[in-house]
C-alpha positions in Angstrom: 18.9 -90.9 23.6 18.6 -93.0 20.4 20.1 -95.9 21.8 17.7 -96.0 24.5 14.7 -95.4 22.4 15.5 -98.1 20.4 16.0 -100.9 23.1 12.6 -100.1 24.3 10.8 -102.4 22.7 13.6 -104.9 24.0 13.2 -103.9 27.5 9.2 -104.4 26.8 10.0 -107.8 25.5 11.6 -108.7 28.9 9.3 -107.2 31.1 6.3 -108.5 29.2 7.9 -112.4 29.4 9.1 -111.7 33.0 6.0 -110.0 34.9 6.3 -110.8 38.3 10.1 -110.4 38.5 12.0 -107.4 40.0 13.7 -105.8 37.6 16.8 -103.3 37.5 18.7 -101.6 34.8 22.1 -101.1 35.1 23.7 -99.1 32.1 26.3 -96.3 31.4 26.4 -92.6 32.7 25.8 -90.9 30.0 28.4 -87.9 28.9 27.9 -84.2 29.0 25.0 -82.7 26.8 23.2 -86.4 26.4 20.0 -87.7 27.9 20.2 -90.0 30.4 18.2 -93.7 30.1 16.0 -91.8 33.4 14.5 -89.2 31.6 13.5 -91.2 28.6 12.4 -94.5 30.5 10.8 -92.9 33.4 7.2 -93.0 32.4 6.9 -96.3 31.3 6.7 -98.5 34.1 9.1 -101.3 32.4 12.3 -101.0 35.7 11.9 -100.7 39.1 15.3 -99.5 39.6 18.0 -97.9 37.0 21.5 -97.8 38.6 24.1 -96.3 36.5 28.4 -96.1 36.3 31.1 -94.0 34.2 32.1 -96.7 31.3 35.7 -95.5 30.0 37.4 -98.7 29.3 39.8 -99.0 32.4 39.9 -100.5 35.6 37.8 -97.6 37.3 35.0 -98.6 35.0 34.8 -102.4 36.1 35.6 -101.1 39.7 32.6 -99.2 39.4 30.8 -101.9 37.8 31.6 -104.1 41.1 30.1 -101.8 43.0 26.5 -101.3 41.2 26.4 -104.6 41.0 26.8 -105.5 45.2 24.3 -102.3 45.3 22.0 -104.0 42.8 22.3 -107.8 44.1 20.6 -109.3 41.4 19.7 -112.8 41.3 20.3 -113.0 37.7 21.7 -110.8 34.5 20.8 -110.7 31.1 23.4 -108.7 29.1 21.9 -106.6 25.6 25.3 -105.8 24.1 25.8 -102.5 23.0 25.8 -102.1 18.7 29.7 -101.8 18.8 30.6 -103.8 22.0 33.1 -106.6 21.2 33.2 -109.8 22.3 35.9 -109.9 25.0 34.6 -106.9 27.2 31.2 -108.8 27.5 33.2 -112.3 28.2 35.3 -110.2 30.8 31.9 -108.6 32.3 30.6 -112.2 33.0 33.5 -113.3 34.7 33.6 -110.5 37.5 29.5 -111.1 37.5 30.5 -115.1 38.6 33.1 -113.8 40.7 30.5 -111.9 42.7 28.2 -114.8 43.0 25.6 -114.2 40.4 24.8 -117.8 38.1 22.3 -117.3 36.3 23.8 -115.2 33.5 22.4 -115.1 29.7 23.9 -113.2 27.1 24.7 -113.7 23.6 28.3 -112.9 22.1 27.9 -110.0 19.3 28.6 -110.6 15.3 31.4 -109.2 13.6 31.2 -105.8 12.2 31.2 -105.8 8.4 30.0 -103.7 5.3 27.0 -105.9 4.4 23.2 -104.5 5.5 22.1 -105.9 8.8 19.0 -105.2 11.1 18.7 -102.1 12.6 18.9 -101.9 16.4 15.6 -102.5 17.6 15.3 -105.9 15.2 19.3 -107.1 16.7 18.6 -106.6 20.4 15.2 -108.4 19.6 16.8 -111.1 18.1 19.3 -111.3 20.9 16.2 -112.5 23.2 15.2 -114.8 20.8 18.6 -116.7 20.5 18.3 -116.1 24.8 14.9 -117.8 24.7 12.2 -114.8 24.5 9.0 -115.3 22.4 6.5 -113.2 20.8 5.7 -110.6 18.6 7.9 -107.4 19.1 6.7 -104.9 21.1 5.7 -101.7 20.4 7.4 -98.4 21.8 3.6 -97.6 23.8 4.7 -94.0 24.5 2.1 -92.6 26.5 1.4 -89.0 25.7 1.9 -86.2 28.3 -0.7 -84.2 28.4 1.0 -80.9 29.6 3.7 -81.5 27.3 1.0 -81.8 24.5 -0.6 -78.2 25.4 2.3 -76.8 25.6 3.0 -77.3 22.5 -0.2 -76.8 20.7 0.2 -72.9 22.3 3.7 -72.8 20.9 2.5 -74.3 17.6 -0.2 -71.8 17.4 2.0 -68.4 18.5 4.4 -69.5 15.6 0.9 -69.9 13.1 1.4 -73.3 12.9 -2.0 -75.6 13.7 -1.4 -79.1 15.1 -4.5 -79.8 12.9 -2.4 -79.3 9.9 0.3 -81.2 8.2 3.6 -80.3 9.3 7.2 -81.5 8.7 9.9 -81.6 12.0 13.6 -80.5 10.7 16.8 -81.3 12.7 20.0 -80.1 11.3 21.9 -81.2 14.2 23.7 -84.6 15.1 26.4 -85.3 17.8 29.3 -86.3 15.4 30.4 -84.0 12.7 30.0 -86.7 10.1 26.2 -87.9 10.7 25.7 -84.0 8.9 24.7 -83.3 5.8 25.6 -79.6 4.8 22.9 -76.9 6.1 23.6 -75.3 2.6 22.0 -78.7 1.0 19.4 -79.0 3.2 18.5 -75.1 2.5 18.1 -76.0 -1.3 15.9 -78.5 -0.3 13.5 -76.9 2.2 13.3 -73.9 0.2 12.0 -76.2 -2.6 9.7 -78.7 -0.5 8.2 -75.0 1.1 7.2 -74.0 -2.6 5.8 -77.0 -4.0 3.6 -78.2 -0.8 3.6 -74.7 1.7 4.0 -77.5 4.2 5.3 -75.0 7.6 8.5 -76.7 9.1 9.5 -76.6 12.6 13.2 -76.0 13.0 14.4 -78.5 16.3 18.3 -78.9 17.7 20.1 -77.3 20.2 20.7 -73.9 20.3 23.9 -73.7 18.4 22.1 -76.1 15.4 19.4 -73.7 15.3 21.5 -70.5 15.0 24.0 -71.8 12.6 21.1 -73.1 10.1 19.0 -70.2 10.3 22.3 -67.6 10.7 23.3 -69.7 6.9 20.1 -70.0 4.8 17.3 -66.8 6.3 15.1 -67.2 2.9 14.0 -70.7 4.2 10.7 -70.2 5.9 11.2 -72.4 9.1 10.0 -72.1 12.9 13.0 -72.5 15.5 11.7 -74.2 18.7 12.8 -75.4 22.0 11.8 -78.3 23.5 12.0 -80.7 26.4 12.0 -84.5 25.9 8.5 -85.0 26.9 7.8 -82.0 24.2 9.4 -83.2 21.9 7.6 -86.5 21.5 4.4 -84.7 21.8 5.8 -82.9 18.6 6.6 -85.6 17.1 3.8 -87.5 17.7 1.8 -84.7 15.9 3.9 -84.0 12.9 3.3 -85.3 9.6 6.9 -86.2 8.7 10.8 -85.8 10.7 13.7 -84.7 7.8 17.1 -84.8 8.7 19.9 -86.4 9.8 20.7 -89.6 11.9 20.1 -88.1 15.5 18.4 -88.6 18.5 15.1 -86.6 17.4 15.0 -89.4 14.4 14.6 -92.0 16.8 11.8 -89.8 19.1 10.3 -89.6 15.7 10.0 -93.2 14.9 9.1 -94.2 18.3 5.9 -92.2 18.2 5.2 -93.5 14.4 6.3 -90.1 12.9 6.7 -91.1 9.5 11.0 -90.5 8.8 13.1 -89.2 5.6 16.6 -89.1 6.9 19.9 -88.8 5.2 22.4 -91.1 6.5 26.2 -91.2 6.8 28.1 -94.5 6.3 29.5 -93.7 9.7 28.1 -96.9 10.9 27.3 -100.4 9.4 24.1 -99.9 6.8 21.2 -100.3 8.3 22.3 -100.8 11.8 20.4 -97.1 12.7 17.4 -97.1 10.4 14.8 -95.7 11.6 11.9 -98.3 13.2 9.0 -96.9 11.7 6.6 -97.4 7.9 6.9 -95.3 6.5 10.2 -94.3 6.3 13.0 -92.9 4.2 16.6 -93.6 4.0 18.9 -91.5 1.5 22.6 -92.9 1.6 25.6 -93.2 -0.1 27.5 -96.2 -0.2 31.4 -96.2 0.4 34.4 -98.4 0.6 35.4 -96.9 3.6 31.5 -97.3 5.6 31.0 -98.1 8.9 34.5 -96.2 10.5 32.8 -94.9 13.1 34.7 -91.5 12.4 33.8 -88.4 14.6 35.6 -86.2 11.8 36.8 -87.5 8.6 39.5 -86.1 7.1 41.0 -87.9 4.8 37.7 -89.3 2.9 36.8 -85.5 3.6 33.4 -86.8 4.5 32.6 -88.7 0.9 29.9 -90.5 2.4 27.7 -87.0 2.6 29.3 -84.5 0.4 28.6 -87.5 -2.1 24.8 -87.1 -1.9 23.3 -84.2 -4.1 20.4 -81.7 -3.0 19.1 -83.0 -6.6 18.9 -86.5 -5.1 17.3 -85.6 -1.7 14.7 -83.2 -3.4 13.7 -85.8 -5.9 13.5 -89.2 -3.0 11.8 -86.9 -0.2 9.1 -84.6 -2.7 8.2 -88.6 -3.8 8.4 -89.9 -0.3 6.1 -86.9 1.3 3.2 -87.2 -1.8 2.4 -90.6 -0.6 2.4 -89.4 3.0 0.1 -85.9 1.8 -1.7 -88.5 -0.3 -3.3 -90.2 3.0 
């Protein structure tokens, strides 16, 4: 989901520059318990046509590739590399493309990964149209609101006593690698402190097993669990004075709506690369030697990157960051 929110202003870039042409997406099948490109690109009128395959870095994939592609018959590709995607599986891509008589090909080769501060995704696939030959300003995101999605939760809002005409904050605990989490205990320390100095209600957002783990762990936080769909959950967003948490998809809904972000961020990936798109925002991370691994579970740093930011820390950046936002 958050690498699909944040080529949207990319695919807007295209679409805007190209607005008479036909165009398809072709991308990967996402796994189990991830949003597919469908459900978060389906409203905006920027494709025609999204066709998908099963990437998995063997010959099926690129057989499946083949296939979309003779489905697809496009006249011409433009390849967005993906943040980690490495040179040689975008030269080989382009080679089975001109195999199956496609010419008109434009694609830019990816930098090296390194440790030094770089654009976050939104700003790199935007500069990869530039180099390609795109113009402009960058897009906005231009999600259009959903009405039912809104009432709904207004009601829900309300039958939890929380009024959308009042400042409240977003929470998500959750993210889909074990080391893009801060510890619940932490964030516990910090809620219950942010609670008492501003008596700002906080919606509690993640999947079920997020939601039951944080509450199950710290039940003197006041927070409000809630479920959403996707279209829901931009319509909370959208809403919400401020989203706290970690580097997840609901970050990204957040700053795609302008939902003003404080995040704490593991050195799981290069620094900056997944900032959040959005002014005002907050970004609370520690710097390591060992940054940008791409770990699922680290073991032998025994997760440095996180364990190495304080509650002190968080308290102090975020209770500063949300009195400018209060302040407005």
């Amino acid at each position: 989901m958050g690498d699909t929110l944040c080529a949207i202003p990319a695919f807007r870039m295209i679409r805007r520059e190209l607005p008479d042409t036909r165009l398809t997406l072709l991308c990967d099948q996402p796994g189990n318990g991830k949003v597919a490109m469908e459900q978060v690109l389906e409203r905006l009128g920027i494709f025609e046509e999204i066709f998908t395959y099963t990437s998995n870095r063997d010959f099926r994939s690129f057989r499946a590739f083949i296939r979309v592609i003779r489905t697809a018959q496009p006249d011409a590709m433009l390849f967005l590399s993906q943040a980690r995607e490495n040179s040689k599986r975008i030269l080989r891509k382009k080679w089975l493309v001109r195999l199956l008589g496609i010419r008109q090909i434009y694609f830019r080769l990816p930098s090296m990964h390194t440790n030094e501060w770089v654009d976050n995704e939104p700003k790199r696939l935007d500069s990869q149209l530039r180099e390609i030959g795109f113009r402009g300003p960058k897009p906005a995101y231009d999600i259009p609101v959903d009405e039912t999605a809104r009432e709904s939760i207004e009601k829900r809002l309300l039958s939890k006593g929380v009024s959308v005409h009042c400042p409240y904050m977003v929470f998500c605990p959750g993210g889909k690698a074990a080391t893009q989490r801060w510890p619940v205990d932490r964030y516990a320390v910090v809620l219950k402190q942010i609670h008492a100095m501003y008596q700002l209600p906080i919606v509690l957002m993640g999947t079920t097993m997020e939601t039951e783990a944080f509450m199950r762990t710290s039940l003197e936080v006041p927070v409000f669990p809630i479920d959403t769909n996707l279209a829901e959950m931009f319509e909370l967003m959208r809403r919400a004075c401020v989203y706290f948490g970690n580097d997840t998809g609901p970050m990204h809904v957040a700053a795609a709506v302008g939902c003003p972000v404080a995040v704490v961020m593991s050195a799981r990936n290069q620094p900056g690369a997944w900032d959040p798109d959005v002014n005002p925002s907050l970004v609370i991370r520690e710097r390591t030697s060992c940054e940008n691994c791409f770990l699922s579970e680290c073991i032998q740093q025994k997760h440095r990157c996180m364990t190495g930011i304080s509650s002190n820390r968080v308290f102090g950046e975020l209770s500063g960051f949300l009195e400018k936002i209060l302040a407005q």
